[in-house]
Steps between C-alpha positions, in 0.01 A plus 500: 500500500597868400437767776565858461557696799369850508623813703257765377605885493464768237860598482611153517342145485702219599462181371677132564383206250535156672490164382403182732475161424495181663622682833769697304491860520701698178527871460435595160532894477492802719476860470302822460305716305560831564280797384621861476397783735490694198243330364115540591316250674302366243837448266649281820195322536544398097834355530465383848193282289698464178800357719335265668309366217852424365594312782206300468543416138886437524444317849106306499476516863202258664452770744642795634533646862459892602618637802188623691475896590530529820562953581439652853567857389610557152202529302651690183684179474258222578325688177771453250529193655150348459497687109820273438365231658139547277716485122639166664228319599313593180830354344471197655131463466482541118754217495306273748793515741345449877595707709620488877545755753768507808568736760800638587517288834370189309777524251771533799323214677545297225868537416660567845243328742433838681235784363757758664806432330735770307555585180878351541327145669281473200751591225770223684207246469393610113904386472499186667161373407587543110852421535647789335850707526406826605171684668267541232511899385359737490253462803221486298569239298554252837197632639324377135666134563447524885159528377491203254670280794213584710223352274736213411499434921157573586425244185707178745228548745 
């Protein structure tokens, strides 16, 4: 099965593509799209949506996971936020990709054992779990496969 991880944002949306089979867990590509403060909302939106559409043609995920909002005071952001996350779930929907939402503290609890832990703890675990070199960069892209790990988890029980 193909997940893509999501970290929605307007600026930047991170994204980790994961493979499992047969209890074997392979990373398959990481990154970001990033959009250009110069640019007007609605243009972000567009290639926020065309960019992900590309990642689901190149990629054919079975499903992908979004990071839940989850804002105590920022509410200009939680906006831009929830527009980004609109252009991906329509995305997603008109290619019949399910979708699955996780909260910060899920995600944590899912890769280090504890809904509290850092950004360090989780990127160390992102590592180890997939067995590569370095810390995945930038920290958007590990949040997108931190993401991905956590519906690949959640899916053993």
């Amino acid at each position: 099965m193909i997940v893509i991880g999501i970290d929605p944002g307007l600026a930047i949306v991170g994204f980790g593509v994961i493979s499992t089979n047969n209890g074997t867990i392979t990373p398959i590509s990481y990154g970001c799209i990033r959009t250009s403060a110069d640019k007007k909302t609605p243009q972000r939106l567009e290639q926020i949506y065309s960019e992900v559409n590309s990642l689901f043609e190149k990629y054919e995920p079975e499903v992908i996971a979004v990071e839940r909002l989850f804002f105590n005071t920022n509410v200009t952001n939680a906006m831009s936020v929830s527009e980004a996350r609109g252009v991906i779930f329509l995305a997603a929907q008109q290619k019949n990709v399910p979708i699955f939402e996780y909260t910060p503290s899920q995600v944590k609890q899912a890769i280090t054992g504890s809904g509290r832990a850092d950004k360090k703890q989780m990127q160390e675990m992102i590592k180890r779990i997939l067995n590569l070199d370095e810390i995945p960069q930038p920290d958007d892209a590990a949040d997108g496969l931190s993401i991905a790990l956590c519906h690949i988890s959640i899916l053993k029980y």
